[in-house]
KEPABA-780903 format. One record per residue (C-alpha): residue in three letters; x, y, z. Coordinates in steps of 0.25 Angstrom, whole numbers, padded with zeros to 4 digits, always signed. Layout:
REM KEPABA-780903
ALAXYZ/...
***
This chain:
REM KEPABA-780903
UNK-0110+0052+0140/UNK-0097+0058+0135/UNK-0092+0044+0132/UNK-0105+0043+0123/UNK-0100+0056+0117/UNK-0087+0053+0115/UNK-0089+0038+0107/UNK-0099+0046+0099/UNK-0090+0056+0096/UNK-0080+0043+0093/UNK-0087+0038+0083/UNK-0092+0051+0076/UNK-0077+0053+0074/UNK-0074+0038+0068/UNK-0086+0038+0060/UNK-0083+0052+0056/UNK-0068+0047+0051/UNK-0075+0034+0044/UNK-0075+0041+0030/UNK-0061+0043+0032/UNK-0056+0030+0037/UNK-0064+0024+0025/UNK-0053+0031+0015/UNK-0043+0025+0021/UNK-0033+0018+0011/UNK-0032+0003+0012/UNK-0016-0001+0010/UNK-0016-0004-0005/UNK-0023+0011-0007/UNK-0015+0023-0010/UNK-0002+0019-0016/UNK+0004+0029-0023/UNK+0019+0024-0026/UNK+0016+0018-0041/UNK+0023+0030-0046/UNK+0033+0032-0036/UNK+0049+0033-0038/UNK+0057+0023-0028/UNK+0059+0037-0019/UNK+0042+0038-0017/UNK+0042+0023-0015/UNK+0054+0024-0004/UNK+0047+0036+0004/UNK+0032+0032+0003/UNK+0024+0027+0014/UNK+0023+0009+0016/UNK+0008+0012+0014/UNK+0010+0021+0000/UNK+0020+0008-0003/UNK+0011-0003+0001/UNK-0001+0002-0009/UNK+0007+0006-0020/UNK+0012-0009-0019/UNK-0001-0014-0018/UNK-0005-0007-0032/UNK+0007-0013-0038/UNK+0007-0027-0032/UNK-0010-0027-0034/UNK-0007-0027-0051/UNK+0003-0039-0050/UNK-0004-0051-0053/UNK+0004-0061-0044/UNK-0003-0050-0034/UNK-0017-0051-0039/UNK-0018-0066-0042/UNK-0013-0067-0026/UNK-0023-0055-0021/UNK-0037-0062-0030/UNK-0032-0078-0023/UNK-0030-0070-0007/UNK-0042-0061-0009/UNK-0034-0052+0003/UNK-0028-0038+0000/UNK-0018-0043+0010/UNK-0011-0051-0001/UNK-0012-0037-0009/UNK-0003-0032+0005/UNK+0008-0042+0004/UNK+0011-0041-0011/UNK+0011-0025-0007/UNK+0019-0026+0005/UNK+0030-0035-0002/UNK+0031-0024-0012/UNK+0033-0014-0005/UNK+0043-0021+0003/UNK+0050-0025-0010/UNK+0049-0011-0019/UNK+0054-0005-0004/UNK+0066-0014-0005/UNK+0068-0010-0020/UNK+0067+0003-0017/UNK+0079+0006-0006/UNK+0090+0014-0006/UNK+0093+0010-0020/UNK+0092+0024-0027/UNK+0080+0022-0035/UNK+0073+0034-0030/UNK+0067+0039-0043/UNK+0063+0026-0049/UNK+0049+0022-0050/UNK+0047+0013-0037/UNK+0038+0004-0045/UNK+0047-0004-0055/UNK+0054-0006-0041/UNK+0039-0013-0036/UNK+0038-0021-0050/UNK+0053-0026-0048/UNK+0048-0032-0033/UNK+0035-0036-0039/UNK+0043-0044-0050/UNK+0053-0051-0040/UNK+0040-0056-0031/UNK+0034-0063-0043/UNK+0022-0053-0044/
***
């Protein structure tokens, strides 16, 4: 009878957490980098990053043309992923601090052919 109680008391907790669980961001929601300076870019978290790249990477139409033939968000993730592994690399130790992180991101989008 306790065991009853307690999967009972389970589920009444998950089912209760569903609303919140379904707001959960996907990995291309909530970037908030588009404005940033090359200093906010260096100190944000890989998840602010990766959806801030995804936006930009989403508008280039090398990108589109590639994510309308795959039908997958996952090719949205490599473009992104690649991006973000670019603009970090632009972005170290090379005393752009105030500079607006995103002429960085075009310069790397430019360079891949996008």
């Amino acid at each position: 009878m306790k065991k009853i109680f307690f999967i009972n008391g389970v589920l009444i907790l998950v089912l209760g957490m569903s609303p919140l669980l379904a707001t959960a961001e996907e990995w291309y929601e909530g970037g908030a980098l588009h404005s940033a300076t090359v200093d906010d870019w260096n100190s944000a978290d890989a998840s602010n990053k990766l959806a801030t790249a995804a936006d930009w990477a989403s508008i280039r139409p090398k990108v589109q043309d590639k994510l309308k033939k795959s039908g997958d968000i996952a090719t949205l993730r490599r473009f992104s992923n690649k991006l973000v592994k670019c603009t970090n690399r632009a972005t170290q130790g090379k005393g752009y601090g105030h500079n607006p992180v995103l002429g960085l991101a075009e310069g790397c989008m430019l360079l891949m052919g996008w």
